[in-house]
C-alpha positions in Angstrom: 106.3 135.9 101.5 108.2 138.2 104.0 108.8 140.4 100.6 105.1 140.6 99.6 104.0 142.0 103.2 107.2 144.7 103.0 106.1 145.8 99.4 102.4 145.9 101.0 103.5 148.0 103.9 105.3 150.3 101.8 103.0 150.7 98.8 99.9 151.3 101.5 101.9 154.2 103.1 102.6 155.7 99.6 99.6 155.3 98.4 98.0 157.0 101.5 100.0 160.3 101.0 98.4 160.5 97.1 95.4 162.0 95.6 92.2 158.8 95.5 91.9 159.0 91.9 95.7 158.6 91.1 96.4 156.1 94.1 93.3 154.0 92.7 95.0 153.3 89.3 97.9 152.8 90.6 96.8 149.8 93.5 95.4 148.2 90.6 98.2 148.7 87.8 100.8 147.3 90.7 97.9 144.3 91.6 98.3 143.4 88.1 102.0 142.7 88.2 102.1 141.4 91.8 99.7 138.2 90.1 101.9 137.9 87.3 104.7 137.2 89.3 102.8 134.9 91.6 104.5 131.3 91.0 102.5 128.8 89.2 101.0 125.6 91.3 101.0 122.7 89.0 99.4 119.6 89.9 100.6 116.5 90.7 101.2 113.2 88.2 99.4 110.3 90.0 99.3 106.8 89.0 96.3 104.8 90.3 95.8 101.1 90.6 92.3 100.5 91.5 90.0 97.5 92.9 87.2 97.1 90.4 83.4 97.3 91.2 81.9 99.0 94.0 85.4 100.0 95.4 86.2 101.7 92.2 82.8 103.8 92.7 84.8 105.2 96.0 88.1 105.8 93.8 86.5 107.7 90.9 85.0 109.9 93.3 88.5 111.0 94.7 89.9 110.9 90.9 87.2 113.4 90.3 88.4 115.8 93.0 91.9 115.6 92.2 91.5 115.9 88.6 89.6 119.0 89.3 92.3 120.6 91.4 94.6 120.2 88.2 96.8 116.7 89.2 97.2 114.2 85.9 96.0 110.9 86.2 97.0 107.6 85.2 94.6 104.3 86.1 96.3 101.2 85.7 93.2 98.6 84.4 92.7 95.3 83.2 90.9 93.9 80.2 88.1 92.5 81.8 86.9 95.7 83.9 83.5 96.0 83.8 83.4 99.9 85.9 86.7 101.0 84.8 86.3 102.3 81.3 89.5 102.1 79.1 88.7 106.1 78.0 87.6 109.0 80.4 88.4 112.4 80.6 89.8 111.8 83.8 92.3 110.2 83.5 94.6 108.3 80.8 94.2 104.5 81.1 96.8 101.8 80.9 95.4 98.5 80.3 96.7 94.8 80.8 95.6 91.3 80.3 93.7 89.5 82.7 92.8 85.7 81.6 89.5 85.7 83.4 87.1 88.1 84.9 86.6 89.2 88.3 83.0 89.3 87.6 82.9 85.8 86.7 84.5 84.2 89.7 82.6 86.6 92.0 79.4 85.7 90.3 79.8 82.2 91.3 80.7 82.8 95.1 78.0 85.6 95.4 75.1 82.3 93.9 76.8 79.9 96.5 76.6 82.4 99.5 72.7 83.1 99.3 71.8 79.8 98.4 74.0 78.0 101.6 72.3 81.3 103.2 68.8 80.0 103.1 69.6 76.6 103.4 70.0 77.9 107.3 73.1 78.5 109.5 75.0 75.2 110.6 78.9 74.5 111.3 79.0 73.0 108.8 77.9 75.4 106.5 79.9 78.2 108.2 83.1 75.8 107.2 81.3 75.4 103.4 81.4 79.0 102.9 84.8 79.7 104.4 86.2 77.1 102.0 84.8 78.2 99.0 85.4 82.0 100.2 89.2 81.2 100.3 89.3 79.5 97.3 87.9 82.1 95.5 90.3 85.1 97.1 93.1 82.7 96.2 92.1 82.2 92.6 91.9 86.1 92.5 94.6 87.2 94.2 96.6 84.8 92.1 95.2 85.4 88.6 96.0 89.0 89.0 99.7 88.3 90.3 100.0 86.5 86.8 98.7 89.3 84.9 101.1 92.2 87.0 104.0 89.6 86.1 103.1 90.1 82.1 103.0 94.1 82.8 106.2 93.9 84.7 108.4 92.2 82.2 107.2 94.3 79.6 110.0 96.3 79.2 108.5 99.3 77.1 105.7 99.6 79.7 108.0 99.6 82.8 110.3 102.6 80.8 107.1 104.5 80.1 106.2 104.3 83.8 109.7 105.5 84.8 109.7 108.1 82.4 106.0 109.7 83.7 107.9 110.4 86.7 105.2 110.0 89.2 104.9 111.8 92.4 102.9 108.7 93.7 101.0 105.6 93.8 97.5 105.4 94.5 96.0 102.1 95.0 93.3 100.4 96.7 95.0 97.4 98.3 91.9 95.0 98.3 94.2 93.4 95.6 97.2 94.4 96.4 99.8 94.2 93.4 99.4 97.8 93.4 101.8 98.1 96.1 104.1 95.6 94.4 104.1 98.1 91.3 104.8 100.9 93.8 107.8 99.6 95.9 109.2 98.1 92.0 108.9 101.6 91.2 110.3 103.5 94.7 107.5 105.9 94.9 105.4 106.9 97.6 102.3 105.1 98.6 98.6 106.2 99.6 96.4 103.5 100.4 92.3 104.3 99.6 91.6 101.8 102.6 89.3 100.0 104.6 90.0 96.8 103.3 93.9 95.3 102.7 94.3 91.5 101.4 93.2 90.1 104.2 90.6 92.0 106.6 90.6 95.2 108.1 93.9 97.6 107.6 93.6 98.7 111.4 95.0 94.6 111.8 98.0 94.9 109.7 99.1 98.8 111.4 97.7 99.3 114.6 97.9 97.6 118.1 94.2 95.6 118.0 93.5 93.9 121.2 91.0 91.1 120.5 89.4 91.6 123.7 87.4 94.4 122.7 88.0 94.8 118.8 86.0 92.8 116.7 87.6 90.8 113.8 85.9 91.6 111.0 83.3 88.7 109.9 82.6 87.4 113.5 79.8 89.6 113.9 80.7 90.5 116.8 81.0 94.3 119.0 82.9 95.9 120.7 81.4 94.3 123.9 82.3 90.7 124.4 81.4 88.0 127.1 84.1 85.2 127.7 82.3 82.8 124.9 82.5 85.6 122.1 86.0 86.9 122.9 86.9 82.9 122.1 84.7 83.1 119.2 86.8 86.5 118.1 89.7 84.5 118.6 89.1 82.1 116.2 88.2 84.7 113.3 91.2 86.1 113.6 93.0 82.8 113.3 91.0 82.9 109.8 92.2 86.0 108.6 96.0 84.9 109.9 95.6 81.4 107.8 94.4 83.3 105.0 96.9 85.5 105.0 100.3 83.3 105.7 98.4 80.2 103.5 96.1 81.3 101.0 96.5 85.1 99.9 100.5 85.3 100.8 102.1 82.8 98.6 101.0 84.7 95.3 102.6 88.2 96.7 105.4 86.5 98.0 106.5 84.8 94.0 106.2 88.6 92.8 108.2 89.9 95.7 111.1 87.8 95.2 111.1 88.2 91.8 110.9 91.6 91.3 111.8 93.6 95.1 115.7 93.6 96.1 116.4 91.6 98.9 112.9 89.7 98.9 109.4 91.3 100.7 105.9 90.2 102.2 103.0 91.7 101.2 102.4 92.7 104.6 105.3 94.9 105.3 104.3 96.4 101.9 101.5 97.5 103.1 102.7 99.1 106.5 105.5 100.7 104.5 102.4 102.9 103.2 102.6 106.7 103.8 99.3 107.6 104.1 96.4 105.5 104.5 92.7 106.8 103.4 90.0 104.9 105.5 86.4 105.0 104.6 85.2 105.0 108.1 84.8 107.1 110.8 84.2 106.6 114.4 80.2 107.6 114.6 80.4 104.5 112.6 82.6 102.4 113.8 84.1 101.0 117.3 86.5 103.3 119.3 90.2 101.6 119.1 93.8 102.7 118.8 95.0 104.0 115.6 98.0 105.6 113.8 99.1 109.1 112.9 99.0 107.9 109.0 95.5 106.6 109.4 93.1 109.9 108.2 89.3 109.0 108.6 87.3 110.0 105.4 84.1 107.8 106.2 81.2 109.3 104.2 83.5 111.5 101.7 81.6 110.9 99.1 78.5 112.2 100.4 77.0 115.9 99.1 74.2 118.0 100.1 70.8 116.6 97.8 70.6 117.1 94.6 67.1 118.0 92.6 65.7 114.2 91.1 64.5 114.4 87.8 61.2 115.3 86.8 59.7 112.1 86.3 61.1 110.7 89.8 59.7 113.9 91.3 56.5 113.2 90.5 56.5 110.1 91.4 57.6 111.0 95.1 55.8 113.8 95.7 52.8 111.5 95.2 53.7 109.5 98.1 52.2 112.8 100.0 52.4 112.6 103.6 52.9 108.8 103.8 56.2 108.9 102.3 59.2 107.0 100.4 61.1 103.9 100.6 63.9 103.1 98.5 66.1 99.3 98.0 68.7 98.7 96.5 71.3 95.4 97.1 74.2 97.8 95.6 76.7 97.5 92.6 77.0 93.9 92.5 73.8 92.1 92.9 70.8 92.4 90.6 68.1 90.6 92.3 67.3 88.7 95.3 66.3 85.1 94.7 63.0 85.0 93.0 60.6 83.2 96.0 62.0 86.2 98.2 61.6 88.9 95.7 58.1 88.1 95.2 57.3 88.0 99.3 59.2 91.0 99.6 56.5 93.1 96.5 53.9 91.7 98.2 54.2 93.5 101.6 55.5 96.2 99.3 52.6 96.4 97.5 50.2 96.8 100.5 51.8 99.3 101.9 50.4 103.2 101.4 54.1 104.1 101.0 55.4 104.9 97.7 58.3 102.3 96.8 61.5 103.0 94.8 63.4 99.3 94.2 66.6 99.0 91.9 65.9 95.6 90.5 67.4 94.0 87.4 66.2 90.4 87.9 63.2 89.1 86.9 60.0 91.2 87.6 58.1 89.5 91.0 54.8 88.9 89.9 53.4 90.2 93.4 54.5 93.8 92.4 51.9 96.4 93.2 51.3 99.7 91.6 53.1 101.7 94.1 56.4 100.4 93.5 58.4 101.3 90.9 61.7 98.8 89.3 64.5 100.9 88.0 67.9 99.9 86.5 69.6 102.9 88.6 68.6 105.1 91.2 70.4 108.6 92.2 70.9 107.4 95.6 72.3 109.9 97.5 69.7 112.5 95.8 67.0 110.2 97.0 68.3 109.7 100.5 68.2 113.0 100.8 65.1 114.1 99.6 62.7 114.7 102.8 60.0 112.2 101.7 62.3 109.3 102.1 61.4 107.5 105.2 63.3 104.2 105.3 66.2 102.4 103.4 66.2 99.0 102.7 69.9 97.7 102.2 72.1 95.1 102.1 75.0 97.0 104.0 77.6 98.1 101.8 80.1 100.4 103.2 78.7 103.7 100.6 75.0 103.1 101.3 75.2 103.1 104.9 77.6 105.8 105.2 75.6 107.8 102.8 72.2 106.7 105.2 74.1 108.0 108.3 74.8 111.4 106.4 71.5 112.0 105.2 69.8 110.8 108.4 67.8 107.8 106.7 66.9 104.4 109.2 67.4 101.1 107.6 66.2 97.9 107.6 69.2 95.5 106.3 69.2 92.6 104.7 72.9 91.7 104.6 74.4 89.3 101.5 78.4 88.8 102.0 81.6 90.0 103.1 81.6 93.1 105.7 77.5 93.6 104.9 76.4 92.3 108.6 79.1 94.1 110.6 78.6 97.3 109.1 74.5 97.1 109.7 75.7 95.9 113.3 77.2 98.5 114.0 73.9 100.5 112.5 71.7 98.6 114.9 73.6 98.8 118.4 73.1 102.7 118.0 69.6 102.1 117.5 69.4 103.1 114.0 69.0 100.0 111.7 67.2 96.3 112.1 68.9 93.4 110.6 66.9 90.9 108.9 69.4 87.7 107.8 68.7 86.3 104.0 68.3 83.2 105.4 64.7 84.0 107.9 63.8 87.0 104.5 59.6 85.9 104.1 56.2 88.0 104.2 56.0 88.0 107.8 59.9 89.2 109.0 59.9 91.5 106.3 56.6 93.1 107.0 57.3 93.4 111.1 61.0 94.4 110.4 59.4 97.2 107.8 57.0 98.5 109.9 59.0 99.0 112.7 61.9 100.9 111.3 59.1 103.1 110.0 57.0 103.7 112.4 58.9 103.5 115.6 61.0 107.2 115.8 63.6 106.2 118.1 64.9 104.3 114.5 65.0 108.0 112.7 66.0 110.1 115.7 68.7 107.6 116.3 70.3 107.6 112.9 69.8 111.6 112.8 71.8 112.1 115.7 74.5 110.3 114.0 74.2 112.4 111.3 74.6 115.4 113.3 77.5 113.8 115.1 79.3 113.0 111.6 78.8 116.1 109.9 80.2 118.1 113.0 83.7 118.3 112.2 86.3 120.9 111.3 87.5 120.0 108.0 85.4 117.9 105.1 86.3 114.3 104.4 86.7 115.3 101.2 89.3 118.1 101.8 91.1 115.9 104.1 91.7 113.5 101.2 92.8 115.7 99.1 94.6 117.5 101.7 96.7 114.0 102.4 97.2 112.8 99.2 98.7 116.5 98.2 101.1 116.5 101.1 102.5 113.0 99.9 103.7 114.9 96.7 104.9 118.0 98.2 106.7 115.9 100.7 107.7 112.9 98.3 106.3 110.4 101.5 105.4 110.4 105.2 108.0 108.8 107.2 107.5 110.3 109.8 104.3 109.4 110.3 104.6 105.6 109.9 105.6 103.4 112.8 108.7 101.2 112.7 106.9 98.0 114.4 106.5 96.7 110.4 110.8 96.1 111.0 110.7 94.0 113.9 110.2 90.4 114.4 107.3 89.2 115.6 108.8 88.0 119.1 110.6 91.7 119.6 107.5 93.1 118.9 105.5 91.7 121.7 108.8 91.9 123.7 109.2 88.0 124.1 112.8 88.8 124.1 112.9 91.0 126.7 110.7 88.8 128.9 112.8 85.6 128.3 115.9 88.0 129.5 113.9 89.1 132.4 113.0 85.7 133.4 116.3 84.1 132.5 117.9 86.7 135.0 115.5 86.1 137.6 115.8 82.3 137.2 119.4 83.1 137.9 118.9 85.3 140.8 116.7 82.8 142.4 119.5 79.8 141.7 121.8 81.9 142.9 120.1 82.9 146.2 118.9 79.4 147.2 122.7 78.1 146.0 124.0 80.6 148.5 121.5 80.0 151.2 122.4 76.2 151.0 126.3 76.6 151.3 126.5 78.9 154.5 123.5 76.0 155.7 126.3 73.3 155.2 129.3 75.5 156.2 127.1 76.3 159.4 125.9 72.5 160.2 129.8 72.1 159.5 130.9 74.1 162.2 128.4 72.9 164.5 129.7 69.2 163.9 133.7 70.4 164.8 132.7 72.4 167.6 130.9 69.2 168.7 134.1 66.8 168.0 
């Protein structure tokens, strides 16, 4: 670098003493051989292990992106993907056996969870669910341990892995045996985060009093009275028992099979160089972090693009009354069909134009201003002016993508973290929830009409939008920015905190303060033991004087 800017000092002074015409042809005959010898910058050699469904929609959006700033890509899939196709120009798949479909098992959870949802909110439903929640990770999370077993001992796979010489793993650690492969491998690890195997990542890195940080599931915010701080208490004794009891035991057989000197899943993951988290803090709660944690909430999100034609149309004759648009996301078709047909009807006497992506059956209340589609552009049609409201079920994309854009919503959350993200929607003012279980003709008209017609809902969520897009660098870039310094840096270290290394009792110091107290117990023995022998050698001497 200190060459080039001599050889441009020097040739600007020459070429300052010649004639224009001849300096002119020589600037650009020497330009010409100054980008010749300008080194190449070849792109990395990534190996990805992704989380199926709607987190994969997040991972091929940074696979795009990378594969368009020249870095080769390998996805590592399994049979029974349903979003992950086997060719793409992308990226070169490698695919392995999986007995049983995630699909399947979710499908059956997913039909348990709104039906116990309308059957009303009880204890004992709340334990229903939890049960058959952790039965189902358990299943998963041990299914696909049994598959990356079969990929491990195949011996020509593992060699053809070696040989690629990757610069790094990235993974999605929702199902974690991505990290397993990583650490089998030694490479360098980038986590495309929010979720790790059990709960939120900030849990398993970062110090997370439970005084103020919600646990994810309870509900809860940031703002607790003495009741809700117990109640936080208790989800987090969950997401420990799922951890140690139902989610651990099927890393823990791969880690002592195939990592030296034995591992937890847990460690694994705070080992991580780099950790990519779909959040941001417009969005979420203010609370301590890490240097390896980079905020990317709402990376995927892009200025509007033009709809179609025939969705134009369709919109612009809304006129001055406007557009809503629901959809329930990736993984669910249709609401249940008594609440699909209550919600068309308030739909259909409304003079808004309605856009709904339903795949169920048709309700047979729909009116002539709503219009059932298979897909929807979403982001295109959140971003369009004449969309007014968005009805959702509060997946992490959609109200990301509704805070970028600027778009209220009325959410109707299903499972997982659907209600804590549209809570956190609705203590800035800029969402109403509405649960599945109290979704009929009435709730859903009142909780319609008043996300659209009172504006504090819509100047609310824009001011979050303008607080979100006012930042120096795009999510995007920092992304890409992160996962390229991982290969040009072959890891972070030095960014990752060695708590992951100590035992639990070090770590909150319970050492130290058993020292401490030991000593003082001494110190106090000690004092009183002394106090009471120059008592006695006192009343002693009083006694002889006395004789």
């Amino acid at each position: 670098m200190r060459f080039l800017m001599l050889l441009s000092l020097s040739l600007s002074y020459i070429l300052g003493t010649m004639p224009l015409h001849r300096a002119c042809g020589i600037f650009v005959f020497l330009s010409a051989c100054l980008i010749s010898f300008t080194p190449p910058c070849d792109g990395g050699n990534i190996l990805v292990f992704p989380l199926d469904g709607s987190h994969w929609v997040n991972m091929k959006i940074l696979l795009e992106e990378l594969h368009a700033r020249g870095h080769s890509i390998t996805v590592i899939r399994a049979s029974t993907s349903w979003y992950i196709p086997e060719k793409s120009p992308l990226y070169t798949s490698l695919t392995f056996e999986v007995s049983e479909g995630f699909e399947d098992v979710f499908e059956a959870y997913l039909q348990e969870q709104m039906r116990a949802q309308r059957e009303g909110a009880s204890a004992l439903t709340f334990f229903k669910l939890t049960k058959y929640f952790l039965s189902m990770i358990s299943k998963i999370h041990s299914m696909w341990s049994d598959a990356v077993i079969q990929l491990l001992d195949d011996e020509k796979t593992i060699k053809s892995l070696m040989d690629s010489q990757y610069d790094l793993v990235l993974t999605d650690p929702g199902i974690a045996q991505g990290v397993v492969i990583a650490k089998y491998l030694k490479m360098p690890i980038v986590l495309n985060v929010r979720w790790i195997t059990s709960g939120d990542g900030h849990f398993a890195i970062a110090p997370s009093p439970l005084s103020y940080i919600p646990v994810p599931g309870s509900g809860l915010t940031d703002k607790m009275n003495f009741i809700q701080r117990v109640k936080n208490m208790l989800f987090y004794s969950i997401i420990v028992f799922q951890q140690k009891f139902v989610v651990g035991p099927s890393y823990d057989a791969l880690c002592d099979k195939y990592i030296e000197g034995g591992c937890d899943i847990m460690s694994l993951l705070q080992e991580a160089d780099i950790w990519l988290f779909r959040s941001d803090f417009v969005f979420d709660f203010p609370r301590p972090t890490m240097p390896n944690v980079i905020y990317i909430g709402g990376f995927q999100c892009k200025p509007a693009q033009p709809l179609p034609a025939d969705l134009e149309d369709f919109v612009q004759s809304a006129g001055e009354h406007g557009v809503i648009i629901m959809t329930l996301g990736t993984l669910v078709d249709a609401l249940p069909k008594e609440i699909a047909d209550e919600i068309a009807s308030i739909f259909a006497k409304m003079p808004q134009k309605v856009i709904w992506r339903h795949k169920g059956e048709r309700p047979s209340t729909l009116g002539n201003n709503t219009l059932i589609v298979d897909w929807m552009p979403q982001k295109d049609l959140l971003g369009h002016p004449q969309t007014k409201v968005f009805v959702a079920h509060g997946g992490t994309n959609g109200v990301q993508e509704a805070i970028y854009y600027g778009v209220p919503v009325l959410g109707i959350p299903l499972f997982f973290d659907q209600y804590d993200n549209l809570l956190r929607l609705q203590e800035r003012g800029a969402a109403k929830i509405i649960q599945l279980g109290d979704v009929n003709g009435r709730s859903f008209e009142q909780g319609i009409n008043e996300v659209l017609h009172q504006d504090s809902y819509r100047q609310n969520m824009q001011r979050l939008s303008r607080l979100h897009r006012d930042q120096p660098m795009a999510p995007m870039d920092q992304a890409i920015f992160w996962v390229e310094y991982v290969m040009r840096h072959k890891g972070a270290p030095h960014l990752r905190t060695e708590a992951y290394k100590m035992a639990w009792y070090s770590y909150y110091c319970l050492d130290v303060l058993l020292l401490l107290l030991t000593a003082a117990t001494v110190l106090l023995l000690s004092t009183l033991a002394m106090f009471r022998f120059l008592c006695c050698r006192n009343r002693r001497k009083t006694k002889t004087k006395q004789h």
